[in-house]
C-alpha positions in Angstrom: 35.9 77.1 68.5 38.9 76.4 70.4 41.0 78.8 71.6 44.2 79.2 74.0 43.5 81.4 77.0 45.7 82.2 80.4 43.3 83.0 83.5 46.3 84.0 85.5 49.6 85.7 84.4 52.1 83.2 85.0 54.6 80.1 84.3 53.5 78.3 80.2 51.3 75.9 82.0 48.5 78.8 82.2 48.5 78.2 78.5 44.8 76.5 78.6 43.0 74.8 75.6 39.2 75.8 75.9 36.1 76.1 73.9 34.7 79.8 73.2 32.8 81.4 71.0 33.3 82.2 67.5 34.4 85.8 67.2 32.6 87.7 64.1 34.4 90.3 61.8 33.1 94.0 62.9 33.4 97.2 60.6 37.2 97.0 58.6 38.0 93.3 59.3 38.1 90.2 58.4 37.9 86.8 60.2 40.1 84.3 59.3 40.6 80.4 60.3 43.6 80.5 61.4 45.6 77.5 60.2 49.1 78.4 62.5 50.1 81.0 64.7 53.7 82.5 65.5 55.2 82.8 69.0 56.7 86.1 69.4 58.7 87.3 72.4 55.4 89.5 73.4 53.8 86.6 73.7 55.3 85.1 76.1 56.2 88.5 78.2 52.3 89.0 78.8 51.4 85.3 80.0 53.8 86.0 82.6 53.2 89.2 83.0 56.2 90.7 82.1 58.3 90.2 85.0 61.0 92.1 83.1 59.7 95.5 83.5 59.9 97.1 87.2 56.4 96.9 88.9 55.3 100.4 88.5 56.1 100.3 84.6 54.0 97.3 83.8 51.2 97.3 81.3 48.3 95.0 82.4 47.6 92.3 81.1 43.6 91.9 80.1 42.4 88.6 81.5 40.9 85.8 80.0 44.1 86.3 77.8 44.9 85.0 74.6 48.3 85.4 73.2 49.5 85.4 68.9 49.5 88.6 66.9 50.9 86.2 63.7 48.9 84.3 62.0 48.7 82.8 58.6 44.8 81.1 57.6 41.9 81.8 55.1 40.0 85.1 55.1 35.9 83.3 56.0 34.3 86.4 56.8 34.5 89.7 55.7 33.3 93.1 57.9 31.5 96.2 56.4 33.8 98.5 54.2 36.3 96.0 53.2 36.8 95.7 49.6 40.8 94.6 49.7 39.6 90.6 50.6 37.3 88.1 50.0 36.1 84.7 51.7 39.0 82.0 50.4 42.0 84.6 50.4 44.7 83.1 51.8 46.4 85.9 54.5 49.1 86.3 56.9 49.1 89.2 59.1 50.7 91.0 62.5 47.5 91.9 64.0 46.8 94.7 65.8 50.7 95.6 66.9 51.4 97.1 69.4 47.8 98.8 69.7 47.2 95.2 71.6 50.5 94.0 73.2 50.7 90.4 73.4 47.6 89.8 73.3 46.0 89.8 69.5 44.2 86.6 69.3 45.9 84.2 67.6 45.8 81.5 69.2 42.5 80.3 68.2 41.0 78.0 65.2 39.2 82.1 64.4 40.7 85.4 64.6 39.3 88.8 63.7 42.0 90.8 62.1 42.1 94.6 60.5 41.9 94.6 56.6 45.2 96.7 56.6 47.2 94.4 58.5 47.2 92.1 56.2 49.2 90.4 53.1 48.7 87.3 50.4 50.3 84.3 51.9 53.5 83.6 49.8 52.2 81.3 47.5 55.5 79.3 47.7 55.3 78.1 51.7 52.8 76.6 53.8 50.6 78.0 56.2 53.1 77.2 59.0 56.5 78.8 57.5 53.9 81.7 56.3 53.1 82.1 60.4 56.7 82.8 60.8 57.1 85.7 58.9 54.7 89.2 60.4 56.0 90.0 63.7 60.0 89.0 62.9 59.8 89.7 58.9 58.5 93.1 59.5 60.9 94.2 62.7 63.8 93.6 59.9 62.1 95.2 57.5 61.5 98.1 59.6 64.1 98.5 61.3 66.2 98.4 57.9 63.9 101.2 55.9 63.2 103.4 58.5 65.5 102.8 61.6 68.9 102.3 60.6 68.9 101.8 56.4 72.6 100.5 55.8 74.5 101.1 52.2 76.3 99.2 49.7 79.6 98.3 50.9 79.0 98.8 55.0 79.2 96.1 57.3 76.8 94.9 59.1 77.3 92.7 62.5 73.7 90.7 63.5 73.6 89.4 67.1 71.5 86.7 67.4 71.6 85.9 64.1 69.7 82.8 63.4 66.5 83.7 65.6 63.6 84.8 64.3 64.9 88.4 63.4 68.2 88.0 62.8 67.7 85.5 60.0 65.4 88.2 58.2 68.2 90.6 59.2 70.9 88.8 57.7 68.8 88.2 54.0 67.6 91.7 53.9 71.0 93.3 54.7 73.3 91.2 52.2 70.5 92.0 49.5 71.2 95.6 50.3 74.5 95.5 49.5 76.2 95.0 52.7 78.8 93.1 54.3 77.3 90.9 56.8 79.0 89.0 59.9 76.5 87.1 62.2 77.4 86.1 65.3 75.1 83.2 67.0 75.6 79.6 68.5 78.1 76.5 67.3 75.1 75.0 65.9 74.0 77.7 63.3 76.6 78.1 61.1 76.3 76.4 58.2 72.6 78.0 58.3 73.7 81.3 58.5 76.1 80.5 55.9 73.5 79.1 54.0 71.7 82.5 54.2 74.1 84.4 52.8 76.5 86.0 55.7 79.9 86.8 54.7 81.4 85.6 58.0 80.6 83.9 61.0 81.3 84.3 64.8 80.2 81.7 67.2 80.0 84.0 70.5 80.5 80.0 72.9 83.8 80.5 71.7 85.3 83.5 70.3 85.0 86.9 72.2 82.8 89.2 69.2 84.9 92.2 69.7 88.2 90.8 69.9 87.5 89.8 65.8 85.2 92.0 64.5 86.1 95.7 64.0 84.9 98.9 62.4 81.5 97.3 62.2 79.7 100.2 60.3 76.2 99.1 62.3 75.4 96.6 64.8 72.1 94.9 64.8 71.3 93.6 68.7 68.5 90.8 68.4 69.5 89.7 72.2 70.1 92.4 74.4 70.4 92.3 77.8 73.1 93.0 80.4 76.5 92.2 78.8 75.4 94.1 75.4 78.1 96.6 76.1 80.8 93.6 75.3 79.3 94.0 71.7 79.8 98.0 71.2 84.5 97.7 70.7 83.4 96.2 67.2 81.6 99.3 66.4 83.6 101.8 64.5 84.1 105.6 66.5 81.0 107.4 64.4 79.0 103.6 63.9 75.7 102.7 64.6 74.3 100.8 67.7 70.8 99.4 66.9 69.0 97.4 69.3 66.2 95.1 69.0 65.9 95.0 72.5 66.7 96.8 75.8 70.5 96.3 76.8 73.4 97.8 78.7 75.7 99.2 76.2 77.4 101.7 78.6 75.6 104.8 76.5 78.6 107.7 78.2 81.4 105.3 76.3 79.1 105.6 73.6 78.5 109.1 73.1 82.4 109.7 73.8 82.9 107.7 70.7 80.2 109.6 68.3 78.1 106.0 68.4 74.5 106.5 67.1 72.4 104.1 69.4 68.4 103.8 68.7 66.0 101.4 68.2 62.2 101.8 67.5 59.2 99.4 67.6 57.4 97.2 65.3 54.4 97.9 63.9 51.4 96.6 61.8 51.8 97.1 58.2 49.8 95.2 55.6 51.8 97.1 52.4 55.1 96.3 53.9 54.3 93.2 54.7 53.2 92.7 50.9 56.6 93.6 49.6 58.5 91.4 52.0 56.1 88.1 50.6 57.1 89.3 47.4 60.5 88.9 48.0 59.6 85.4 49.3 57.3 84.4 46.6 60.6 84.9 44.4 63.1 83.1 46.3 65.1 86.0 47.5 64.2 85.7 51.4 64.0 82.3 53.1 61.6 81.9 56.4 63.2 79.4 58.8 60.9 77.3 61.3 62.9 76.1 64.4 60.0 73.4 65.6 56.1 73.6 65.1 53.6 72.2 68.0 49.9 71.9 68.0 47.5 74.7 69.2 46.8 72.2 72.2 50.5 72.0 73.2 51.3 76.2 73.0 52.4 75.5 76.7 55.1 73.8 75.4 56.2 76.0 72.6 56.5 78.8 75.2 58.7 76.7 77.3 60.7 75.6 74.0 60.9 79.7 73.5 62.1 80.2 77.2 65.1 77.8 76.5 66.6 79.9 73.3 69.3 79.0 71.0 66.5 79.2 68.3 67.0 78.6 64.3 64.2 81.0 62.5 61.1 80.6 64.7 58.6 78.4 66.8 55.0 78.2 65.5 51.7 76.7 66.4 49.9 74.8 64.4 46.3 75.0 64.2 44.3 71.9 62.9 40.3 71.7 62.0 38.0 69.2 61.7 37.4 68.1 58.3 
């Protein structure tokens, strides 16, 4: 089969195209043809080998590499003990996360892939809109039941709002009831809009705190050093929930009674269930910024490195017939 795999940790162009052998399903999974694959951030942290943490910190990174814990395909093999499947199920699935960082196989015409970590594609969307939903459709989904549930009535400020999170953020926050304002690029509104938010706040040119205020929670899909400009439009007593690591000043924080935690993704085949359902009937759409071919994941990784992304990037992965 073919499969993607990096040999050395580095820039997207150690994305290689090769020919391997076909993995088999052991005991409690499946193997599936994949038909497309997501590109998550974790993705493209190990192929570099995540230059973002400080030496001593970083995880290694098992080479021959390859990258994709979403994937949407066609259950073709099933392992000992699993009853929940059969050959010719349609799946999607975030595989293996994060007992396997980064590195879960996806990218690959054949993936082996746990029995519980996977759903019924949404019968509605295609294989490549399907691949776009486990790794960004459960973080929202998590991070919204477990992490920080919001109520009727709050509001609700999503940075980064039209990536792959934040647009499941967004859907799954106005269905709960609350006021939602996303914040993202010029070229998103009428999307976001589209999606349901209540009120729109293009960072290029409008300072966020200067117009949003008493912000109940704020969702932080972005991160990074200048989160602390976000935390004025946070109400004395709010919540701070970040996606990913950022500078929010945590002393001004604390002197304001801000709650500020985040958590971390995980596998979840029954969650993942009740999010497709939501899909199946219409309630949650799944956004796809721009699709390439399996051969060409060198490219969607530098696409990814550029940002300003609408839903997500996806590979597509083609058979012979």
């Amino acid at each position: 089969m073919k499969s993607i795999r990096v040999h050395h940790v580095g820039s997207p162009h150690e994305l290689q195209l090769e020919e391997v052998e076909r993995p088999e399903a052991g005991a409690g999974e499946v193997l599936v043809e994949v038909h497309a694959a997501g590109v998550n951030p974790p993705d493209l942290y190990a192929r570099a080998g995540y230059p973002q943490i400080p030496a001593d910190f970083r995880p290694p990174v098992p080479l021959p590499l390859t990258p994709g814990t979403d994937v949407s395909g066609v259950v073709v093999g099933v392992g000992g003990g699993v009853t929940s499947w059969a050959e010719g199920d349609e799946v999607l699935g975030l595989l293996r996360f994060p007992t396997v960082t980064g590195s879960g196989r996806g990218y690959a015409q054949y993936t082996t892939a746990p029995a519980g970590d996977l759903a019924r594609k949404p019968a509605g969307i295609d294989h490549v809109h399907a691949a776009a939903v486990p790794m960004a459709g459960l973080t929202a989904w998590q991070f919204l039941a477990d992490i920080a549930p919001v109520s009727p009535g709050e509001t609700v400020l999503v940075n980064g709002a039209a990536g792959g999170v934040g647009h499941f953020l967004v859907q799954l926050a106005r269905r709960a009831g609350a006021r939602v304002i996303a914040v993202a690029s010029t070229r998103h509104e009428a999307f976001l809009r589209g999606l349901g938010a209540d009120e729109y706040i293009d960072y290029t040119t409008t300072r966020v705190a200067d117009v949003a205020k008493e912000v109940d929670v704020l969702f932080d899909t972005v991160g990074g050093p200048h989160g602390h400009l976000l935390t004025p439009a946070i109400r004395d007593g709010g919540r701070l929930v970040p996606i990913f690591f950022g500078d929010y000043h945590d002393d001004e924080l604390a002197r304001r009674g801000v709650r500020h935690g985040g958590g971390q993704v995980r596998s979840h085949g029954g969650q993942l269930a009740e999010l497709v359902a939501l899909i199946d009937e219409g309630e949650i759409r799944v956004a796809v910024d721009e699709v390439f071919p399996l051969a060409e994941a060198w490219r969607a990784h530098e696409r990814a490195e550029r940002g300003h992304i609408q839903g997500k990037i996806v590979l597509r992965v083609d058979h012979p017939s």
